[in-house]
GUSE-649076 format. One record per residue (C-alpha): residue number from 1; y, z, x. Coordinates in nm, 3 decimals. Each point is the difference from the previous one (the first is absolute). Layout:
BEGIN
lumlo, v, w, u
NUM, Y, Z, X
...
***
This chain:
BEGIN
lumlo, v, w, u
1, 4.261, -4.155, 0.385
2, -0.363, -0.059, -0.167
3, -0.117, 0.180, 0.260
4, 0.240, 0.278, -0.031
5, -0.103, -0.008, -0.388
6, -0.345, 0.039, 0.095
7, -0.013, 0.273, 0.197
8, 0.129, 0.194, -0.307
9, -0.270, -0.070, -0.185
10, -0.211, 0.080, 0.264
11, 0.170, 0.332, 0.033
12, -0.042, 0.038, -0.391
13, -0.372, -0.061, 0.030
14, -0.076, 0.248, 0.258
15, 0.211, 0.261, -0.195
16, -0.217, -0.062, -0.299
17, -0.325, 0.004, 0.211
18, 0.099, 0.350, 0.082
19, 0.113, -0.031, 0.370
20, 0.247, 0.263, 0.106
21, 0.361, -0.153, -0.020
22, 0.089, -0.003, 0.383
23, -0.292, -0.138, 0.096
24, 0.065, -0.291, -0.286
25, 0.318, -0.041, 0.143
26, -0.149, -0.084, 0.330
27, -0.263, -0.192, -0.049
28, 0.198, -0.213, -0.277
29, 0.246, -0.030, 0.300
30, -0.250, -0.102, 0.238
31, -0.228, -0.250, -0.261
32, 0.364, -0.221, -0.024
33, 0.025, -0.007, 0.382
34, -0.349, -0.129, 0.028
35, 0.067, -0.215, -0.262
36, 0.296, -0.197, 0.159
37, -0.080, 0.074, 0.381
38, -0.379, 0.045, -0.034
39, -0.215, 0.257, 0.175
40, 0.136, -0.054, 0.385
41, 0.344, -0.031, -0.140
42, 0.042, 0.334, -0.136
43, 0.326, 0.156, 0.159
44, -0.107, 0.329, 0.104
45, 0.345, 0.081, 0.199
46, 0.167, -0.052, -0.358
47, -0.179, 0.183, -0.184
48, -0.010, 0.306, 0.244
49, 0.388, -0.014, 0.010
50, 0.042, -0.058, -0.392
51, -0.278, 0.341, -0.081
52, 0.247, 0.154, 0.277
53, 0.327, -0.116, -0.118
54, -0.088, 0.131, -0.391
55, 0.031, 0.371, 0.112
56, 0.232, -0.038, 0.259
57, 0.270, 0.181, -0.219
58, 0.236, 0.280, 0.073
59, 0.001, 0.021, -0.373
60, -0.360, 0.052, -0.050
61, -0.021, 0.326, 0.190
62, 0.161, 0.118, -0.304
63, -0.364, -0.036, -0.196
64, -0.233, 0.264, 0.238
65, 0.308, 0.183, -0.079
66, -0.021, 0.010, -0.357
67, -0.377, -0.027, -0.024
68, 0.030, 0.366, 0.230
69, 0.285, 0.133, -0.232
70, -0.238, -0.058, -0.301
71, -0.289, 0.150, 0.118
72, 0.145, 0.311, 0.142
73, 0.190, 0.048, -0.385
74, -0.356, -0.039, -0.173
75, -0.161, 0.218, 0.291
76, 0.276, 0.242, 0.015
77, 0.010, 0.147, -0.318
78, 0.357, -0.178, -0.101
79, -0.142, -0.193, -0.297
80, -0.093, 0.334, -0.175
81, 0.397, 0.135, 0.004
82, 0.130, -0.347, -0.100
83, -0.232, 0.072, -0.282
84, 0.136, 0.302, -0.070
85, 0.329, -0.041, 0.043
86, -0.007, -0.283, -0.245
87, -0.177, 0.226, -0.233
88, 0.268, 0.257, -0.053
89, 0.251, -0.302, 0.029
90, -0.142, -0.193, -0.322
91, -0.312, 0.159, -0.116
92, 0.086, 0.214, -0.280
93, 0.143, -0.364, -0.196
94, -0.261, -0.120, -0.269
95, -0.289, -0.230, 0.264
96, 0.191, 0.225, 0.275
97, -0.330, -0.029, 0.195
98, 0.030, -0.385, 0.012
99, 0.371, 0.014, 0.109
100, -0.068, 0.218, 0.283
101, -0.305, -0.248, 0.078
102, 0.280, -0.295, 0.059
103, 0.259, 0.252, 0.114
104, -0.260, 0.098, 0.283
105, -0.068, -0.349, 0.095
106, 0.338, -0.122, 0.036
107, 0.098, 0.293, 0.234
108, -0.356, -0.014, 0.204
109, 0.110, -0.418, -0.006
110, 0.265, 0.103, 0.247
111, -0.266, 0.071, 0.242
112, -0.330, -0.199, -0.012
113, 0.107, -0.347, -0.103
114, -0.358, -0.045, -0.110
115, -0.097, -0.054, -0.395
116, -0.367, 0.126, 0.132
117, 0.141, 0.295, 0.169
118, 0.127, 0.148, -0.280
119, -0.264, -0.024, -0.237
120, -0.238, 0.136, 0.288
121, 0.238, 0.292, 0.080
122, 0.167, 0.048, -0.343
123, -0.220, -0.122, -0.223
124, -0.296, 0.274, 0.029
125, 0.250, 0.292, -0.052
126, 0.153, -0.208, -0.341
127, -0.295, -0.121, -0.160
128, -0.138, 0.435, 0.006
129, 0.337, 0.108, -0.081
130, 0.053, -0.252, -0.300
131, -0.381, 0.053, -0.135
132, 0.040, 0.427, 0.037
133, 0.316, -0.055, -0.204
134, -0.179, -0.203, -0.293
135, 0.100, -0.371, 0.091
136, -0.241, -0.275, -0.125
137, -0.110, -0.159, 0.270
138, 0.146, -0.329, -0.112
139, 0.328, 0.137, 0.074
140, -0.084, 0.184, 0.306
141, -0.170, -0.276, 0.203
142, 0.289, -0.296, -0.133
143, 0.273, 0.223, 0.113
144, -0.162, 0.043, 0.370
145, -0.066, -0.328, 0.042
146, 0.322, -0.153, -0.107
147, 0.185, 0.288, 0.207
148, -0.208, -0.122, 0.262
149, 0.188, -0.311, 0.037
150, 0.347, 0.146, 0.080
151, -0.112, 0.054, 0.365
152, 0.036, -0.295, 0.131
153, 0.279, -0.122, -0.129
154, 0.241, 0.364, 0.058
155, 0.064, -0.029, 0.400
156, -0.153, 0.086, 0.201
157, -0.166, -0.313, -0.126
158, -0.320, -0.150, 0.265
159, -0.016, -0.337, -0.211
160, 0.380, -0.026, 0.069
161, -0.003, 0.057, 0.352
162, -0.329, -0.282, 0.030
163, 0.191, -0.237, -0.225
164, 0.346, 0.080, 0.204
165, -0.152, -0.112, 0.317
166, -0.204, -0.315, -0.124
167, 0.329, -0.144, -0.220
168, 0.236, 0.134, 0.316
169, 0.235, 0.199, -0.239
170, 0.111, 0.364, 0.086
171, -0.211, 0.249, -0.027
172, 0.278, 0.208, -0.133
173, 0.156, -0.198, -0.226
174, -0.395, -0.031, -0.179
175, -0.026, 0.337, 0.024
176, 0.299, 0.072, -0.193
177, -0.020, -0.318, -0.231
178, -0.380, 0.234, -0.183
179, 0.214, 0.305, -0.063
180, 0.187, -0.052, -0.318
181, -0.272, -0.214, -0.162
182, -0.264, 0.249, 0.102
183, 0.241, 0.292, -0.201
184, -0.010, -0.252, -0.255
185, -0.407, -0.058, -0.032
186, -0.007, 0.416, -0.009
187, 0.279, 0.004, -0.289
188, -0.175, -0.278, -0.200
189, -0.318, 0.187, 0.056
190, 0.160, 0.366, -0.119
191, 0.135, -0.181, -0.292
192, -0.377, -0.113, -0.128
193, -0.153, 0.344, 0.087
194, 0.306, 0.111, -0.230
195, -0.125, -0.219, -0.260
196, -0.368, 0.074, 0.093
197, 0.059, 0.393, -0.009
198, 0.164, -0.060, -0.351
199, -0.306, -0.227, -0.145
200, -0.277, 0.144, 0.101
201, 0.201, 0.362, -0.005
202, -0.078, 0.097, 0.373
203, 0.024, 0.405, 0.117
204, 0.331, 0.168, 0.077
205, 0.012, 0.252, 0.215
206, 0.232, 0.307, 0.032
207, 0.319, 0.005, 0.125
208, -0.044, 0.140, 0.344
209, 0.317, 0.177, 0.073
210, 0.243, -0.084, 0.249
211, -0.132, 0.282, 0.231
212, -0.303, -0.208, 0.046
213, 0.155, -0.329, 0.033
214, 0.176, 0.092, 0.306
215, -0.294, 0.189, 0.152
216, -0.167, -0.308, -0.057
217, 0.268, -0.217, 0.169
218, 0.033, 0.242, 0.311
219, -0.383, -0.094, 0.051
220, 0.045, -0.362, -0.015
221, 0.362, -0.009, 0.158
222, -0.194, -0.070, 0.338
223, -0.186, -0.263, -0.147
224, 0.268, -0.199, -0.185
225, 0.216, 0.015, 0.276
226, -0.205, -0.311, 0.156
227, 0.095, -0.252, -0.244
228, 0.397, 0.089, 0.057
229, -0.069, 0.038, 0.347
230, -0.099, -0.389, 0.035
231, 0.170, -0.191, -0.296
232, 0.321, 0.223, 0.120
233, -0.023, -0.142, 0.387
234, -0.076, -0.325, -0.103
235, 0.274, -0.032, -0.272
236, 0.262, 0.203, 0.283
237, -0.113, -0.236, 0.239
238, -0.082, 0.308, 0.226
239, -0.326, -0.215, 0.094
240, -0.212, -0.262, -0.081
241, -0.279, -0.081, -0.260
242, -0.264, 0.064, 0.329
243, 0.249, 0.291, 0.145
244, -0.010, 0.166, -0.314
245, -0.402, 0.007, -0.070
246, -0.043, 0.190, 0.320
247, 0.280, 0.215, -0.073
248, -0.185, 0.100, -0.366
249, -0.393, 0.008, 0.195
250, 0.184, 0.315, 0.249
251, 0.133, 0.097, -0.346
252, -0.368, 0.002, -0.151
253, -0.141, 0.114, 0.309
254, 0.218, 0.319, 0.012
255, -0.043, 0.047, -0.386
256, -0.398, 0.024, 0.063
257, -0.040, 0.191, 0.297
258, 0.389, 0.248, 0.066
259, 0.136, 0.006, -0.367
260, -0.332, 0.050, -0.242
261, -0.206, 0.044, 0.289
262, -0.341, -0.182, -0.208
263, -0.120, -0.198, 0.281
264, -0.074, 0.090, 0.347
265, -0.107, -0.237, 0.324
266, -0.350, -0.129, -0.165
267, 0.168, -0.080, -0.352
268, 0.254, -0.187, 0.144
269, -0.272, -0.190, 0.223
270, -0.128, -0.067, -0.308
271, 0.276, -0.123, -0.196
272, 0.117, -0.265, 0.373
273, -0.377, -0.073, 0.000
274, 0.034, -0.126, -0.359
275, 0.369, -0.135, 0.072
276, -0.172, -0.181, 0.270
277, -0.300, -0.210, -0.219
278, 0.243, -0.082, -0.260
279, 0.304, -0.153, 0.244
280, -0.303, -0.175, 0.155
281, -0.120, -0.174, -0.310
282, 0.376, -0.077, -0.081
283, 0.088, -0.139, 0.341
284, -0.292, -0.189, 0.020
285, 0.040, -0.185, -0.343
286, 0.351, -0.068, 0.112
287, -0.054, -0.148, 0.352
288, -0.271, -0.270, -0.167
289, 0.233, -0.057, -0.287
290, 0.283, -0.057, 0.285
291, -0.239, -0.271, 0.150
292, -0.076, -0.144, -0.371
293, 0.368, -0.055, -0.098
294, 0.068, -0.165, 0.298
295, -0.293, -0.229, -0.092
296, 0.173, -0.036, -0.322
297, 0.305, -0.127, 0.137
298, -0.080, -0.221, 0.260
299, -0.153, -0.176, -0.325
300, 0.232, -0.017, -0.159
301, -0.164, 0.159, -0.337
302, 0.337, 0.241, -0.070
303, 0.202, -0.342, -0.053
304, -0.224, -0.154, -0.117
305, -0.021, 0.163, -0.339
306, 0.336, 0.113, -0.015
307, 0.035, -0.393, -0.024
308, -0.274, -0.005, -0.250
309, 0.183, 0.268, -0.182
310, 0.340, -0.214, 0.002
311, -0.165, -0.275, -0.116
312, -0.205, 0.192, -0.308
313, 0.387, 0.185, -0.106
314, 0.328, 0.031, 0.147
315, 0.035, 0.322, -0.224
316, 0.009, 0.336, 0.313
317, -0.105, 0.209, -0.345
318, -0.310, -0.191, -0.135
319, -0.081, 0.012, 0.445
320, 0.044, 0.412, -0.014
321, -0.184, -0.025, -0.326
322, -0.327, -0.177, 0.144
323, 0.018, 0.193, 0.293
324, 0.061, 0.351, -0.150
325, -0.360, -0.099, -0.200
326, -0.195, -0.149, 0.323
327, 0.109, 0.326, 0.177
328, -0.138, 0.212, -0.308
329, -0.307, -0.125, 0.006
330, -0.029, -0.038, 0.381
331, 0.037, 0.394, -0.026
332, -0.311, 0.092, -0.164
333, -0.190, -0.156, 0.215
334, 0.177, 0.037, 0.367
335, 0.113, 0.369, 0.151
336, 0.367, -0.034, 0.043
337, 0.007, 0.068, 0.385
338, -0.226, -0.357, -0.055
339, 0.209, -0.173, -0.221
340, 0.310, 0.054, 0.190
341, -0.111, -0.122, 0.303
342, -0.166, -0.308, -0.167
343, 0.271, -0.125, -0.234
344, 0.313, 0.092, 0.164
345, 0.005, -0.240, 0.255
346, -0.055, -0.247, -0.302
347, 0.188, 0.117, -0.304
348, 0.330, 0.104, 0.209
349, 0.078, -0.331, 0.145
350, -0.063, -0.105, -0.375
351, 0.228, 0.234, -0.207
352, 0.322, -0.041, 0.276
353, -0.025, -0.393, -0.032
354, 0.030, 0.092, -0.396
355, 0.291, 0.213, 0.075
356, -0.151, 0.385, 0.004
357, 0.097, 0.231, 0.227
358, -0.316, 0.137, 0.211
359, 0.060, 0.355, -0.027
360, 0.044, -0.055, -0.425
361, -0.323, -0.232, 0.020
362, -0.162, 0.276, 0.201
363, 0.051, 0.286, -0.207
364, -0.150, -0.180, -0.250
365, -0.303, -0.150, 0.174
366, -0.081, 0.371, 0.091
367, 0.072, 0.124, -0.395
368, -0.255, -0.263, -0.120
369, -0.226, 0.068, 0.273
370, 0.021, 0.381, -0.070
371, -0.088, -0.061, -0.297
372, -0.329, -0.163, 0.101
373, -0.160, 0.346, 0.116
374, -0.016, 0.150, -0.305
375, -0.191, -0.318, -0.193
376, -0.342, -0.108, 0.023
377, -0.217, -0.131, 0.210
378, 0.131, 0.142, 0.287
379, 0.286, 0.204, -0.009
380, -0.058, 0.301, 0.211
381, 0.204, 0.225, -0.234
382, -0.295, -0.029, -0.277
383, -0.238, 0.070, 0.253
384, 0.137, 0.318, 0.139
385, 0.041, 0.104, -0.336
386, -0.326, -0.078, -0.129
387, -0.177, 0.219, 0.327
388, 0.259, 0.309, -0.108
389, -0.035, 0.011, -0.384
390, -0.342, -0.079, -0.029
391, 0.060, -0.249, -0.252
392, -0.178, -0.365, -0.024
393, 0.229, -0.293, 0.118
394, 0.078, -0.172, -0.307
395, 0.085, 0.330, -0.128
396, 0.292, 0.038, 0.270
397, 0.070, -0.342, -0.027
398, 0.095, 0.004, -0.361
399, 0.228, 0.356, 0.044
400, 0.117, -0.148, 0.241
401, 0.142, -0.365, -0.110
402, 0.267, 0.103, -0.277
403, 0.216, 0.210, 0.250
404, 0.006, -0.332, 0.201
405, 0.228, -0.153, -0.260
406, 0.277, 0.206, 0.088
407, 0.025, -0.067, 0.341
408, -0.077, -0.350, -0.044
409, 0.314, 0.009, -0.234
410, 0.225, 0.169, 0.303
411, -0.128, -0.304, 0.197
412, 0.154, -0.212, -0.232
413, 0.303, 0.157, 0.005
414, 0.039, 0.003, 0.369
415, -0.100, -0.374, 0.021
416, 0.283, -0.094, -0.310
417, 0.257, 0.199, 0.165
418, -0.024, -0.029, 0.384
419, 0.274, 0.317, 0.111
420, -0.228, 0.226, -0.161
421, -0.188, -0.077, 0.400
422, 0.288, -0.095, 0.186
423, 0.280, 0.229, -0.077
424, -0.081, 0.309, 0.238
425, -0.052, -0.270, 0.298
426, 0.297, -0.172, -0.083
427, 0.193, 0.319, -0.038
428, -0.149, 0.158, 0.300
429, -0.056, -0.318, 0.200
***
């Protein structure tokens, strides 16, 4: 169990020396083995079949999917008639601009998965449109980055999938568990633009005319077709979480090169060429976090503090409390692909001897972790952002951290009142 201890702080070390996360997983993984076997006693056998075993998943072939289905969206030209569909739908309100940047990002959620993704793919076209419409750039850059953080939790959701397979809960019933709190953090964050739009008396465009809003949803019908296409087969049970991610990639495929006909054979080598480095990356982390956890558990660290826990309070609310604020500040310093496969095989074990079911604790773990990218140091979000408005760091930073509250406050909600995540798989179970 010290040992098992031990090789987390190792693993935190080389993390904060800068050493890429799978290879920290690895060589933490390694350093215990030498540790309690020494150097002729390392079991190479095991730890070929445990790096092998970690992405031996029918369920993960669902994540090349989605990592293709997002980059043929950005590539295809899709993200430019969610925008202006949602225009015509709620632009001409008072801050209409920033309600059609959340609007956007909750429709293009049902397609990447990715927080990154969309403030790569969306975030250029709403930072020019805001600014060309008069929007400080206070507001502009805080909405985008909080809207931002609706990808991942909207299926298709990647860190679901990941944390499906590493807490061996359905894929499905994760998938459908983000769907009413992610409508949830892009109410709460309409509401503050509504209060925003009123305070610091945002732009308000024309009314567009209902000629235009249907023009404008004939262009994106294609397009918003893939979210219905895969939330309505999984909740039909038609096919599976995996089943339906390469039913919406031939769905994205057709979009790009039959329907809007944007990309021909070398774009979409492009877009499988950058499907390709990205699954890598994920795969890889996953396979040496696979070997890590079972590290982890053949010390005996998971019971180990959930017995510490017991013995500090019996209370499962002051336990979701301390872990809800470990998990916050875990995320601004861990990407959440890395977080997940670190601390699930440790926190779930945790939260069900408390009581909590996994797909609730989940949902959660992934909110707070969310939440992560768009706070400093490291949260990708900032960085994206910082590159496309040309604005310092701090500068995005601060826009950026009072939008934060809100979804931090649907978090809350979703961890007081657990059906708010378990309703649709219950119903639809």
């Amino acid at each position: 169990m010290i040992f098992g201890l031990a090789s987390m702080g190792v693993l935190v070390a080389l993390l904060l020396f800068g050493l890429a996360a799978s290879f920290a997983l690895g060589l933490a993984s390694v350093i215990y083995f030498i540790v309690t076997r020494g150097f002729d006693g390392i079991p190479a056998e095991i730890i070929a079949q445990r790096l092998v075993a970690g992405v031996d998943s029918f369920t993960l072939l669902s994540i090349p999917l989605f990592i293709f289905v997002g980059h043929l969206m950005n590539e295809s030209g899709a993200t430019t008639r969610l925008f202006g569909f949602a225009n015509t739908m709620v632009g001409h309100v008072r801050g209409g601009l920033a309600h059609v940047n959340i609007v956007a990002s909750m429709l293009f959620a049902g397609m990447s998965g990715s927080g990154t993704a969309d403030a790569a793919g969306l975030g250029a076209l709403e930072i020019r449109a805001m600014r060309e419409a008069g929007y400080d750039d206070r507001t502009t850059i805080g909405v985008t980055a909080s809207s931002a953080l609706i990808g991942p939790i909207i299926p298709p959701s990647i860190p679901a999938i990941l944390y499906a397979v590493l807490a061996q809960v359905s894929a499905a019933d994760m998938l459908l568990a983000g769907l009413i709190p992610g409508l949830m953090m892009a109410a709460a964050l309409m509401l503050l633009a509504s209060w925003y739009a009123r305070r610091r008396n945002l732009p308000k465009a024309h009314f567009p005319g209902f000629a235009r809003m249907l023009g404008a949803f004939r262009s994106a019908f294609a397009t918003l077709l893939t979210p219905v296409i895969l939330m309505g087969g999984i909740m039909t049970g038609l096919f599976t979480a995996t089943e339906a991610a390469a039913v919406a990639a031939l769905w994205a495929f057709l979009l790009a090169t039959v329907i809007y006909r944007t990309l021909g054979l070398r774009g979409v080598c492009g877009v499988l060429r950058k499907a390709t480095r990205d699954t890598a990356a994920v795969m890889f982390i996953l396979a040496c976090s696979s070997l890590f956890a079972w590290v982890l558990t053949r010390a005996r660290v998971p019971d180990t503090i959930a017995g510490w826990l017991a013995d500090l309070t019996g209370s499962p609310v002051l336990v979701m409390i301390l872990i809800m604020a470990f998990l916050l500040v875990v995320g601004c310093f861990l990407a959440v692909s890395v977080a997940i496969n670190i601390l699930t095989p440790i926190l779930v074990p945790i939260a069900v001897a408390f009581g909590f079911d996994p797909v609730h604790f989940g949902i959660i773990m992934i909110m707070l972790l969310v939440i992560g990218e768009a706070t400093p140091p490291f949260g990708m979000v900032l960085y994206v952002l910082t590159g496309l408005s040309g604005r310092p760091f701090e500068y995005v930073v601060a826009a950026s951290l009072p939008w934060l509250i809100a979804i931090f406050a649907v978090v809350v909600l979703v961890a007081c009142f657990p059906s708010l995540a378990l309703w649709l798989p219950e119903v639809l179970g």
